[in-house]
N, C-alpha and C positions, 0 to 999 in steps of 0.2 A: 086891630091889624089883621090884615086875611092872610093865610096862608095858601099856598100851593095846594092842587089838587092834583093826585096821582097822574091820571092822562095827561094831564100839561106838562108834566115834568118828561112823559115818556114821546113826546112829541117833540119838543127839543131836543129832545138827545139823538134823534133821527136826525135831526135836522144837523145837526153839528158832525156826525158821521160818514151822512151824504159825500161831503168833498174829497175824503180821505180814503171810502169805498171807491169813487168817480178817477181818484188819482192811481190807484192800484188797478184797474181795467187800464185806464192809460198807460200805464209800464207795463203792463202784462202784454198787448198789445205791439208796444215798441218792440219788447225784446221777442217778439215768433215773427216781426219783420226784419230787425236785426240778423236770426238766424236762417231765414230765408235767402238772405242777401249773400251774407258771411262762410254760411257752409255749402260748398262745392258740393252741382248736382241741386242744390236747394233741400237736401233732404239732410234733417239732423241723426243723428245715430238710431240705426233701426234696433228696433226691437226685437224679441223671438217672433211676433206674431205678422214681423212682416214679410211678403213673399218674393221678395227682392233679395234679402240676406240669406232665405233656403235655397233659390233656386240662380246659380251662375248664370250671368245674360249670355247670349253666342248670338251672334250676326252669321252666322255660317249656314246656310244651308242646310235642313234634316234631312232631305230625300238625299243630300250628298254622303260616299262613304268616306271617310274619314282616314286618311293616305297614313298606311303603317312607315313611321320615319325612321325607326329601327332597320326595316328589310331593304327598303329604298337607296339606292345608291345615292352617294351625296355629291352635289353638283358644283363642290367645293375645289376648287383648282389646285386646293395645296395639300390633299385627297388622292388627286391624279398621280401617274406614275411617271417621274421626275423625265424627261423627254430634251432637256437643255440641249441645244446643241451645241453648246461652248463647253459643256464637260469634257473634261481631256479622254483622249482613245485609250482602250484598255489597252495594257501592253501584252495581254494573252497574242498568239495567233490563233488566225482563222482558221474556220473550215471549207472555206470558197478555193478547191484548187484552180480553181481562174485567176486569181489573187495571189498565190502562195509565190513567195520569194524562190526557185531553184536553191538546191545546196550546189558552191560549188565544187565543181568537177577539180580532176588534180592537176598540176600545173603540168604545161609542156616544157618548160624550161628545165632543163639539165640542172641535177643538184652541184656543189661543188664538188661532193666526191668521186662526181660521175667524169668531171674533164680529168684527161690529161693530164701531164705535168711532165715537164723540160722534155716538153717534147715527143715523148715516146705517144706509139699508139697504144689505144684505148683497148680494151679487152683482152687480149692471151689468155693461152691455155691452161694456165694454172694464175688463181687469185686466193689471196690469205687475207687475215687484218694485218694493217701497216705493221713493220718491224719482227712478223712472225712464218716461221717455215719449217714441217714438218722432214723427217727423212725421206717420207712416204712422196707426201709433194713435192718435193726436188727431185728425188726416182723416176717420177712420172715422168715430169716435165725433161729432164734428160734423157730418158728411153724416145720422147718424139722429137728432140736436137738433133740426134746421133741416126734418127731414120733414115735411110734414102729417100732423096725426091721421089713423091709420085710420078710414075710414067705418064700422067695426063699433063704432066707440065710441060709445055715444051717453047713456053716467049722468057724472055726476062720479066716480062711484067706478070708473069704467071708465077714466077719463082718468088718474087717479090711478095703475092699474098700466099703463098703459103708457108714462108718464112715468117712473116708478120709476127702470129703469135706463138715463135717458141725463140725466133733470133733477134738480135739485135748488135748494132756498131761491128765489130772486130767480128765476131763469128759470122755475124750476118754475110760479113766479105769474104768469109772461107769458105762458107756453104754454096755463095753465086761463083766462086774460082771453080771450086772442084766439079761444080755441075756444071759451067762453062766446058772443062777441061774432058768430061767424061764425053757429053755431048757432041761435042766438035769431034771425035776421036768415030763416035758410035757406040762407042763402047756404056754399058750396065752393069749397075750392082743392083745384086738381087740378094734377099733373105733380109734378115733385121737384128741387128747388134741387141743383146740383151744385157741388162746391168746388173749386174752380179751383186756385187756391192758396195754401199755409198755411204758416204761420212759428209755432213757438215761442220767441216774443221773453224770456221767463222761464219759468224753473224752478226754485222754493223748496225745496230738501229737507230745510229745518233749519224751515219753520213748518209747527204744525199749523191743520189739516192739510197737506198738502204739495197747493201752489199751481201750476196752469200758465198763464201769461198766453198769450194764442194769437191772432192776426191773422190772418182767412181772406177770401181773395175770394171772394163766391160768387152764381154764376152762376145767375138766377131766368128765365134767359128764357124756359126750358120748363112757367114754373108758370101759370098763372092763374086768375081770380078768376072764379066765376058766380052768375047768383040764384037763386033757389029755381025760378025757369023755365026755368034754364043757360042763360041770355043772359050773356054777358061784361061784366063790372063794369069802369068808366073806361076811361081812352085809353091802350092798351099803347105807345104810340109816347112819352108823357110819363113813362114808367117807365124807370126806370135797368135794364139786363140784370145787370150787373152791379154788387157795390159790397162794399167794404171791412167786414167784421165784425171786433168785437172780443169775444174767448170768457174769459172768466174758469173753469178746471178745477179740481176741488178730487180729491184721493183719498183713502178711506177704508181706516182703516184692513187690508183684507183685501186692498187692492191695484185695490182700484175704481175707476173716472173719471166723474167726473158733470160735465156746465155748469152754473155756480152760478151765471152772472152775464154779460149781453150788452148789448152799446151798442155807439155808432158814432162815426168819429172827425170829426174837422171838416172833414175832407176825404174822403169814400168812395170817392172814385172808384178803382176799379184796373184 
């Protein structure tokens, strides 16, 4: 019986290896077409050595410089400075005096404390707050009651505004008689009663109008009487210098004081 000789045996065994070498190329093969396919770009994970993974690709331009986006204003709209015009109006004002609303001016209309009331005129010569009167202010205002007419007066309707603001009702009609009466005659008083002295014996501030009762001495001896030839009318020596008045004061509403009413008492003398 022969046996095997070494090179025969090492010849077979090539031979049998063959297909299993031949099938390993074929898969080795498959799979670098597989991964040509499969991985994006065709390129499998680079290595260190290769110069695609040191050096970042740019499409951009080298001779171009490179726009600092930091310094660059951005072309971003919601960046921009808010311009709405449906935002509501500041409620500041402007500084356009083209525009500026006027402040206004003060009213022409009369306050109510300024009218009237039942009647009387507006103003006289002496005015206080409602319900109040000094001695001082009633003195006054009695020293220009008891004046003589100015000799510039010479209509009734002249006697009228000068009466205004110191007479009123009842005296009003004594001050138009006796200047009537002097008038018609020719006859003048001259000089001016002086008031010696005056008491507010009452003061109403709950009736209207608000009432002052007033008692005044008043001193005539600088006044006297002449005729239309200024010869001196009766016996100054049978006249009293002085003597006892009694003032009735009314005030109107605005704060006015007028004499409404004068007499004397049953004894004058003071």
């Amino acid at each position: 019986m022969n046996s095997p000789t070494p090179g025969h045996d090492s010849t077979a065994s090539r031979r049998r290896a063959l297909p299993w070498v031949l099938l390993a190329l074929t898969l080795v093969v498959i799979a670098a077409v597989l991964a040509l396919v499969l991985i994006p770009g065709g390129r499998v994970d680079a290595g260190p050595g290769d110069p695609s993974a040191e050096e970042p690709s740019s499409t951009a331009d080298p001779s171009s410089p490179t726009p600092d986006t930091t310094d660059a204003p951005s072309d971003d709209p919601t960046d921009a400075p808010d311009d709405d015009p449906t935002d509501a109006p500041s409620d500041a004002p402007t500084d356009d005096p083209g525009t500026s609303t006027p402040a206004p001016g003060p009213s022409d209309s009369p306050s109510p404390t300024d009218a009237p009331g039942s009647g009387a005129p507006s103003g006289g010569a002496i005015s206080t707050t409602p319900g109040e009167l000094r001695e001082e202010e009633a003195s006054e205002l009695i020293a220009l009651a008891v004046a003589p007419v100015p000799e510039s007066v010479t209509t009734d309707s002249q006697l009228s505004d000068a009466l205004s603001d110191v007479a009123i009702d009842a005296y009003a009609e004594e001050l138009e008689a006796q200047w009537l009466e002097l008038s018609s005659q020719g006859w003048a008083m001259t000089g001016s009663p002086v008031v010696a002295e005056l008491e507010i014996s009452e003061l109403d501030a709950s009736s209207d109008p608000v009432t002052a009762e007033i008692s005044a001495c008043i001193d005539s001896s600088d006044v006297s009487m002449t005729d239309a030839d200024g010869e001196p009318i009766g016996d100054p020596s049978a006249t009293m210098p002085r003597a006892l008045h009694l003032f009735t004061m009314v005030q109107a509403d605005d704060g006015s004081w007028r004499v409404a009413a004068h007499s004397f008492p049953d004894d004058p003398r003071c």
